[in-house]
GUDRENVO-728316 format. One line per 4 residues: number of its first residue (from 1); their letters; for each residue x, y, z of N, C-alpha, C. Coordinates in Angstrom, 3 decimals, always signed. Layout:
NUM	A	X/Y/Z/X/Y/Z/X/Y/Z; ...
This chain:
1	XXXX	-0.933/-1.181/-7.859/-2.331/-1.148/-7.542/-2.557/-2.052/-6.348; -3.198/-1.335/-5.702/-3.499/-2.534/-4.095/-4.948/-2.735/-4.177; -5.212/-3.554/-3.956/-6.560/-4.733/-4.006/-6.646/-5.244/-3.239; -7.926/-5.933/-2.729/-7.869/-7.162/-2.103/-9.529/-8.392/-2.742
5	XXXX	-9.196/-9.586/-2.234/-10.095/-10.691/-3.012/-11.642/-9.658/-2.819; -12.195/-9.264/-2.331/-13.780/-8.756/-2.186/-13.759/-8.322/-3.751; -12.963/-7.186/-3.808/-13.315/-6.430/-4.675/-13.113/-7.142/-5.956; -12.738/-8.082/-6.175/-12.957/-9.050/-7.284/-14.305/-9.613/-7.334
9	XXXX	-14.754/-10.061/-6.497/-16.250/-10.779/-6.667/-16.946/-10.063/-7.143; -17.821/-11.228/-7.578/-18.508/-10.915/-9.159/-19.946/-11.581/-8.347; -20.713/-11.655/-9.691/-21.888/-12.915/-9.770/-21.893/-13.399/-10.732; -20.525/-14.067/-11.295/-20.945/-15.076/-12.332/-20.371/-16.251/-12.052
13	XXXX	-19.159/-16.511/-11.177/-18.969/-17.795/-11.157/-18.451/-18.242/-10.195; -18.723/-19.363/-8.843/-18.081/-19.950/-8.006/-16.580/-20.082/-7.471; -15.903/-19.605/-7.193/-14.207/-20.295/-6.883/-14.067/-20.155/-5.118; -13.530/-21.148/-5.070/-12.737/-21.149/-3.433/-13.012/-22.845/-3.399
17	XXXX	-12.969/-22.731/-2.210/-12.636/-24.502/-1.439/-14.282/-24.375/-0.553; -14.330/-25.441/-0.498/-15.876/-25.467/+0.585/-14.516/-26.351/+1.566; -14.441/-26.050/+3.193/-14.119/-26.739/+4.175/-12.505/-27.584/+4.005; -11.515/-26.856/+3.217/-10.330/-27.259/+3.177/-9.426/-27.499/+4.058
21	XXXX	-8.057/-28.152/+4.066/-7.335/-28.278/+5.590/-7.353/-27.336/+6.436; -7.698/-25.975/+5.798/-7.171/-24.835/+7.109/-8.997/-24.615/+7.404; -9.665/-25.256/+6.976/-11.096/-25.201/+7.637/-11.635/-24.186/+7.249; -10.781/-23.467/+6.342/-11.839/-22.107/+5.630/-12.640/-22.414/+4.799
25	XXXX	-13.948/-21.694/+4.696/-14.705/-21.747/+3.469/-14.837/-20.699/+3.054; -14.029/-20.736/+1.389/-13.549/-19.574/+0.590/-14.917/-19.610/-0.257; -15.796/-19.420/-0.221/-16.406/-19.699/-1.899/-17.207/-18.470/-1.694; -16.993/-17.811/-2.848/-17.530/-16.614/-3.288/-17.418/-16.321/-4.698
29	XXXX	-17.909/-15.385/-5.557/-18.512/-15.502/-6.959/-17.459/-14.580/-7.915; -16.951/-15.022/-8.567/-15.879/-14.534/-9.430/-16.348/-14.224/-10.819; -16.252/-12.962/-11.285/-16.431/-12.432/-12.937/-15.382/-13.195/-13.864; -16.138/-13.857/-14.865/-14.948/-14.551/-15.373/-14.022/-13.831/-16.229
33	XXXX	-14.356/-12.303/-16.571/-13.920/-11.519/-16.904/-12.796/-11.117/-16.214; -12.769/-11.322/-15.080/-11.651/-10.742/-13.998/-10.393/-10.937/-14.122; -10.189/-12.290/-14.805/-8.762/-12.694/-14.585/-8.216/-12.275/-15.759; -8.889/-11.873/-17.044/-8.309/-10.917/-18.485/-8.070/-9.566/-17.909
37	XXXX	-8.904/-8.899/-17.114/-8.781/-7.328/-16.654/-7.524/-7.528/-15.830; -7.550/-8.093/-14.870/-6.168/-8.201/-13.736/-4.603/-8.342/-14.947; -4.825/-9.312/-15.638/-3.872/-9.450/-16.719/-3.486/-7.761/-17.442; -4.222/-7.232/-17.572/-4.562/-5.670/-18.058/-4.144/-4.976/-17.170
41	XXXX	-4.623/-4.544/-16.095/-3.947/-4.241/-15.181/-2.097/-3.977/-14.739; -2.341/-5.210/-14.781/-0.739/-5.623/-14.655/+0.202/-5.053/-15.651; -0.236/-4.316/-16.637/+0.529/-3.572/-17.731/+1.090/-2.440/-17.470; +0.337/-2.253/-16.232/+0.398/-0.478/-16.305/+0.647/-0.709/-14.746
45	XXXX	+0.600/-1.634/-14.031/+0.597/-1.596/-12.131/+1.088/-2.799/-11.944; +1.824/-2.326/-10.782/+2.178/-3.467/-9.576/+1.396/-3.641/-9.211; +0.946/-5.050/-8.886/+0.220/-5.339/-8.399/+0.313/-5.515/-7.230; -0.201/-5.419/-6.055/+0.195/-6.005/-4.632/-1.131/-6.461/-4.199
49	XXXX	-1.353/-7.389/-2.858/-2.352/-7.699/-2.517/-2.287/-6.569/-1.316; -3.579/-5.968/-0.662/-3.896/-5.079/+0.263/-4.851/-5.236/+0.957; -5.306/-6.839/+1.354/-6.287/-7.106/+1.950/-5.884/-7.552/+3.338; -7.212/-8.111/+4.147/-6.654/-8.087/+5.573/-6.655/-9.852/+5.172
53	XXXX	-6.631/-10.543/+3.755/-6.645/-11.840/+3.745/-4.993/-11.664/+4.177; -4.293/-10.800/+3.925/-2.521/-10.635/+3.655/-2.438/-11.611/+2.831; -1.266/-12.480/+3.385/-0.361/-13.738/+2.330/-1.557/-14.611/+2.073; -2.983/-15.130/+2.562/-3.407/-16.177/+2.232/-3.423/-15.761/+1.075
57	XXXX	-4.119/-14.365/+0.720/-4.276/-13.900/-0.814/-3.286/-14.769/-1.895; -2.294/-14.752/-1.543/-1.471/-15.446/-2.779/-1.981/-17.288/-2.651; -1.739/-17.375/-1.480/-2.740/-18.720/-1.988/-3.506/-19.445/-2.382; -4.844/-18.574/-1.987/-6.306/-19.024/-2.332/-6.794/-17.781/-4.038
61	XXXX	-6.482/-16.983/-4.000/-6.649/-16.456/-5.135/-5.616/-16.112/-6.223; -4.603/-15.349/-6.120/-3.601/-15.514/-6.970/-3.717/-16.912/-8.328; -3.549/-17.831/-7.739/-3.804/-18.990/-9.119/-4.705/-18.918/-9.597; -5.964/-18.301/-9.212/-7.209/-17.922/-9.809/-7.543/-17.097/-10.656
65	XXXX	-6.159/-16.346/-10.559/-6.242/-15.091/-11.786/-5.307/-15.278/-12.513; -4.158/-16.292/-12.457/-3.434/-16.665/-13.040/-2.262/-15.368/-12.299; -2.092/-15.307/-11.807/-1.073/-14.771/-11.209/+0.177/-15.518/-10.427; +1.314/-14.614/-10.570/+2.542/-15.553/-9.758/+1.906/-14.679/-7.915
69	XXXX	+3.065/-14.954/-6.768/+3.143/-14.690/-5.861/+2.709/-12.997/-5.928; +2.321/-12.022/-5.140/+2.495/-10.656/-5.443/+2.747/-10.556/-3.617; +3.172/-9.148/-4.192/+3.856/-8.409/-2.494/+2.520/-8.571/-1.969; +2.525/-8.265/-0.626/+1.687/-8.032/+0.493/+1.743/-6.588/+1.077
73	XXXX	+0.724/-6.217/+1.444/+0.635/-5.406/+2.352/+0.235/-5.597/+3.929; +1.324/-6.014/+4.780/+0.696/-6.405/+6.466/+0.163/-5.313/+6.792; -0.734/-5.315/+6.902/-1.860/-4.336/+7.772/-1.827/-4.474/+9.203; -1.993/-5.727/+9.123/-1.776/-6.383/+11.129/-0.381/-5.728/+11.278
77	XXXX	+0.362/-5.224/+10.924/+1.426/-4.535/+11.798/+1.317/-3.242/+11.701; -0.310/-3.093/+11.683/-0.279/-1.245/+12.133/-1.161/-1.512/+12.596; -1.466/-0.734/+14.095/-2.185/-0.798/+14.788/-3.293/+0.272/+14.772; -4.612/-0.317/+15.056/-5.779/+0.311/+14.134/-6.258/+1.568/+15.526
81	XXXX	-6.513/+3.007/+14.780/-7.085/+3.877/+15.712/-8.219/+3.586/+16.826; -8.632/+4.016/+17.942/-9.801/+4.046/+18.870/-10.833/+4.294/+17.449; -10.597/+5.691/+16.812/-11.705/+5.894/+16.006/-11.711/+4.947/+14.568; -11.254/+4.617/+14.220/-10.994/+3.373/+13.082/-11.733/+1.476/+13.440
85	XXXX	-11.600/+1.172/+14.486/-12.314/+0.768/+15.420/-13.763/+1.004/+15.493; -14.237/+2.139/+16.155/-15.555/+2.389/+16.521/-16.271/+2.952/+15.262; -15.325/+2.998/+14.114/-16.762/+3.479/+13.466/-16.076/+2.495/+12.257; -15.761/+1.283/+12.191/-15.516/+0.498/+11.586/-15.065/+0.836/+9.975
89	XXXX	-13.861/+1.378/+10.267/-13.540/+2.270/+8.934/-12.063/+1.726/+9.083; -11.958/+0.323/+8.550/-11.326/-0.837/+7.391/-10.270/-0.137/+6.726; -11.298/+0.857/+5.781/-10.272/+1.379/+4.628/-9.237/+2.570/+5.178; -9.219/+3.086/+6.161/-8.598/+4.175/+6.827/-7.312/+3.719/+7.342
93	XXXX	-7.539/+2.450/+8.039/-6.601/+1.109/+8.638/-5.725/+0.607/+7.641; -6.328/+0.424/+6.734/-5.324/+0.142/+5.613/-4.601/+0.930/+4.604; -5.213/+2.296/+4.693/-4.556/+3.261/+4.571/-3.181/+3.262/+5.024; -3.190/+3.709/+6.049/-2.279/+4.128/+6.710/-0.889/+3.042/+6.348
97	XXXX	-0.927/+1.870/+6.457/-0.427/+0.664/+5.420/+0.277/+1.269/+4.408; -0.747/+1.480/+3.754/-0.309/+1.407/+1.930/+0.300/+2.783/+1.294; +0.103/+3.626/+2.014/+0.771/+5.130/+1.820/+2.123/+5.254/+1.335; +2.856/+4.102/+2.874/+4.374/+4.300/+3.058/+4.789/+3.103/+2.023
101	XXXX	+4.127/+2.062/+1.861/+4.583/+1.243/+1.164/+4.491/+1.234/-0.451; +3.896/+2.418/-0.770/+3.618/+2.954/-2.000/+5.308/+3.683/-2.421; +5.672/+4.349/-1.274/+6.922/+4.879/-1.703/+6.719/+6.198/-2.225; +5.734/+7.147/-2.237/+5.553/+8.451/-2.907/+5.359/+7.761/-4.653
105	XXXX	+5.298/+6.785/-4.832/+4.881/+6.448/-6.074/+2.993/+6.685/-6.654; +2.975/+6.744/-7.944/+1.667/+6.595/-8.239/+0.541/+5.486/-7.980; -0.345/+5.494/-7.365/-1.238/+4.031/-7.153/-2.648/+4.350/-6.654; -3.492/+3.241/-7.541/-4.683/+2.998/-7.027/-4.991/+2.097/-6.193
109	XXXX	-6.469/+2.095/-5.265/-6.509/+1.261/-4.055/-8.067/+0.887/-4.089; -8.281/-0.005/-4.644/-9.425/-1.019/-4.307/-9.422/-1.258/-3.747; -11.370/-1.077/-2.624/-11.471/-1.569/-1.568/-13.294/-0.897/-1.575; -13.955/-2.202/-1.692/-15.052/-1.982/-1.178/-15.751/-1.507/-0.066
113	XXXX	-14.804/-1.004/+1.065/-15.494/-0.448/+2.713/-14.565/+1.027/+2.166; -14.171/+1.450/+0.762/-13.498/+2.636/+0.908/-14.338/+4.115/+0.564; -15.575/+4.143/+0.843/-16.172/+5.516/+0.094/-15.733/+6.134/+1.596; -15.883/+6.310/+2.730/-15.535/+6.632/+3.898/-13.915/+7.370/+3.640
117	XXXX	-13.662/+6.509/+3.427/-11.656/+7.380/+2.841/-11.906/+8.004/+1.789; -12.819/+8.071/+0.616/-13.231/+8.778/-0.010/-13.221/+10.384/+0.258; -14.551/+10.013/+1.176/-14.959/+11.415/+1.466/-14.267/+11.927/+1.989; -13.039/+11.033/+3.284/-12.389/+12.010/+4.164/-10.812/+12.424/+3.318
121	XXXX	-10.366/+11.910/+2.244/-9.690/+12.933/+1.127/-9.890/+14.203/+0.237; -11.569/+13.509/+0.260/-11.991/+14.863/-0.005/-12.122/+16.416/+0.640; -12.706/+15.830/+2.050/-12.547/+17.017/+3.037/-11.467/+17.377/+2.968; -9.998/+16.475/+3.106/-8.732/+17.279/+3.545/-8.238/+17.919/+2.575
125	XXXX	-8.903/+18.240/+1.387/-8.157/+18.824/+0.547/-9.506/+20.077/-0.074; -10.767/+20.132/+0.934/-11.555/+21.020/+0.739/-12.087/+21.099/-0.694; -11.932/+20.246/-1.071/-12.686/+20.334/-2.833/-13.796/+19.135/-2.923; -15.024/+19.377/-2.874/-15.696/+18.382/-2.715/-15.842/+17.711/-4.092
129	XXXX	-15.069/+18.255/-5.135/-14.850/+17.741/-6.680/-13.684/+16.878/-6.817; -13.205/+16.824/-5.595/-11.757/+15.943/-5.751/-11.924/+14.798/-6.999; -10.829/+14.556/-7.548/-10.545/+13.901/-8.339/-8.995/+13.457/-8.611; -9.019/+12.475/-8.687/-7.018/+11.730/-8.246/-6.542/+11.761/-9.780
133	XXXX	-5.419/+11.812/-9.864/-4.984/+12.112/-11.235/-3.061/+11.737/-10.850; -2.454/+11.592/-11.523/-1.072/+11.132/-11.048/-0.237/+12.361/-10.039; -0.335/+11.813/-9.635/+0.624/+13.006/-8.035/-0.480/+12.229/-7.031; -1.674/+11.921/-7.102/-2.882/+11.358/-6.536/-3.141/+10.123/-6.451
137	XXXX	-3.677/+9.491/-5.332/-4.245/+8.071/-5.396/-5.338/+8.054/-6.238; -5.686/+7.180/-7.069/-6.973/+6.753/-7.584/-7.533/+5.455/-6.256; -8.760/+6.089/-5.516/-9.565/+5.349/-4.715/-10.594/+4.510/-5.200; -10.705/+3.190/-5.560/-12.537/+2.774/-5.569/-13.100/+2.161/-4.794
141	XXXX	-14.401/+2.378/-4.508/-15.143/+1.710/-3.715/-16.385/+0.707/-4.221; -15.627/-0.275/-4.855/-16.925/-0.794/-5.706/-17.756/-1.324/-4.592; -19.152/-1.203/-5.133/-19.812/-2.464/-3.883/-20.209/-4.312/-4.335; -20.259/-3.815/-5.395/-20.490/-5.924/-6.338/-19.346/-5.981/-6.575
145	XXXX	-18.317/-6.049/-6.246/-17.155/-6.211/-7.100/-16.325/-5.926/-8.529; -15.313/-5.566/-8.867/-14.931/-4.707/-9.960/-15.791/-4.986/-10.996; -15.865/-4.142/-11.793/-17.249/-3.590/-12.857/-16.542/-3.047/-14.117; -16.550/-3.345/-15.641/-16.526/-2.478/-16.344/-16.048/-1.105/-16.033
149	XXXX	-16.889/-0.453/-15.541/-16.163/+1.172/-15.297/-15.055/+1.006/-14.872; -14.948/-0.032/-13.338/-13.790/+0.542/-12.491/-12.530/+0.127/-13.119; -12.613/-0.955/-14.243/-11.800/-1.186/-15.107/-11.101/-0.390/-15.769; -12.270/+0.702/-16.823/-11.725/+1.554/-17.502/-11.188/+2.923/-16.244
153	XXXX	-11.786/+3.356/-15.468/-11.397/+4.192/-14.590/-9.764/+3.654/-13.965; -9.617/+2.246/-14.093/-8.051/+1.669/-13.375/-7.082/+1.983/-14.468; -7.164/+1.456/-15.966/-6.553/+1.681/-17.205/-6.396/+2.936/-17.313; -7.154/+3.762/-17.382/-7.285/+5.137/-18.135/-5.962/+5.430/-17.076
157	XXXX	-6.704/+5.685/-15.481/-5.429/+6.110/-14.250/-3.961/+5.805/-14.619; -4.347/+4.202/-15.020/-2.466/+3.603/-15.355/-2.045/+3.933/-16.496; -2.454/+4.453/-17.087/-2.282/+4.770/-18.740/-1.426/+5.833/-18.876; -2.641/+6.503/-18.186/-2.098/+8.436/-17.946/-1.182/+9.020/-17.133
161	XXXX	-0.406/+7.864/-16.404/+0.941/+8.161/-14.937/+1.751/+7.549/-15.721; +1.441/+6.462/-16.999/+2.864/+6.439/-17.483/+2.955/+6.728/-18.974; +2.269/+7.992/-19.150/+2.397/+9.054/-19.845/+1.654/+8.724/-21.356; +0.950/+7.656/-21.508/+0.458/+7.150/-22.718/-1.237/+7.905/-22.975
165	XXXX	-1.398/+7.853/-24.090/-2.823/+8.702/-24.570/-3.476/+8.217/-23.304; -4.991/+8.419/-23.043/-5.577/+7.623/-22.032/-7.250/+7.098/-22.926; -7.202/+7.417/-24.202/-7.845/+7.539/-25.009/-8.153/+5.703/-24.855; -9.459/+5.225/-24.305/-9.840/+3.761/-24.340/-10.685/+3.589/-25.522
């Protein structure tokens, strides 16, 4: 499963650094629920990080969910389209990333700037009912950060690619 820190934020609780050595200020609002679901998660998915944080991800959040190190996805070593660029479409950019590094394997891809890759999977496959199912990416685009549903919508996905009821 590829993720990145956005799509974790919540509104229930504070985490990051205010003004730390590297001068970032991380603080944004974490579900305290999050770090039991990610644990869940992890049953059924690899986890990788897929954000444009790359490796900080394992630094600044990883211990936050109780997680060890996880792979990365470098994005900065694909170079982003003229049109990816101008119409500020993030999730298309990182696409292109996470495809090959998936391996033809099964996986979902959290990413809040992703309804845009949404739709344009949908077009390419002319079914405006699209729906991902194993042979398929499961896409979300939360906008508050992971939610109940996208939970059960992540489980059910990982459940059902490695062949178990999907019955929650």
């Amino acid at each position: 499963m590829h993720f990145s820190p956005e799509e974790l934020a919540a509104t229930s609780s504070p985490f990051g650094r205010e003004g730390d050595e590297t001068g970032l200020d991380l603080r944004f609002w974490l579900d305290p629920r999050t770090r039991v679901w990610v644990q869940h998660l992890s049953e059924y998915y690899e986890l990788v990080w897929a954000s444009t944080w790359e490796h900080l991800a394992n630094v600044y959040v990883s211990p936050l969910l109780g997680l060890g190190e996880l792979r990365v996805v470098e994005h900065s070593k694909v170079k982003p389209t003229f049109g990816e660029v101008k119409d500020h479409n993030v999730a298309l950019w990182k696409w292109r990333a996470i495809v090959p590094f998936a391996e033809g394997r099964n996986f979902a891809f959290v990413d809040d700037q992703a309804a845009p890759l949404i739709a344009l999977l949908r077009a390419q496959r002319g079914d405006k009912k699209w729906e991902p199912g194993c042979g398929e990416p499961l896409v979300l685009a939360p906008k508050y950060g992971l939610s109940g549903k996208e939970m059960i919508d992540l489980l059910a996905f990982g459940r059902a690619c490695a062949g178990i009821d999907v019955a929650l």
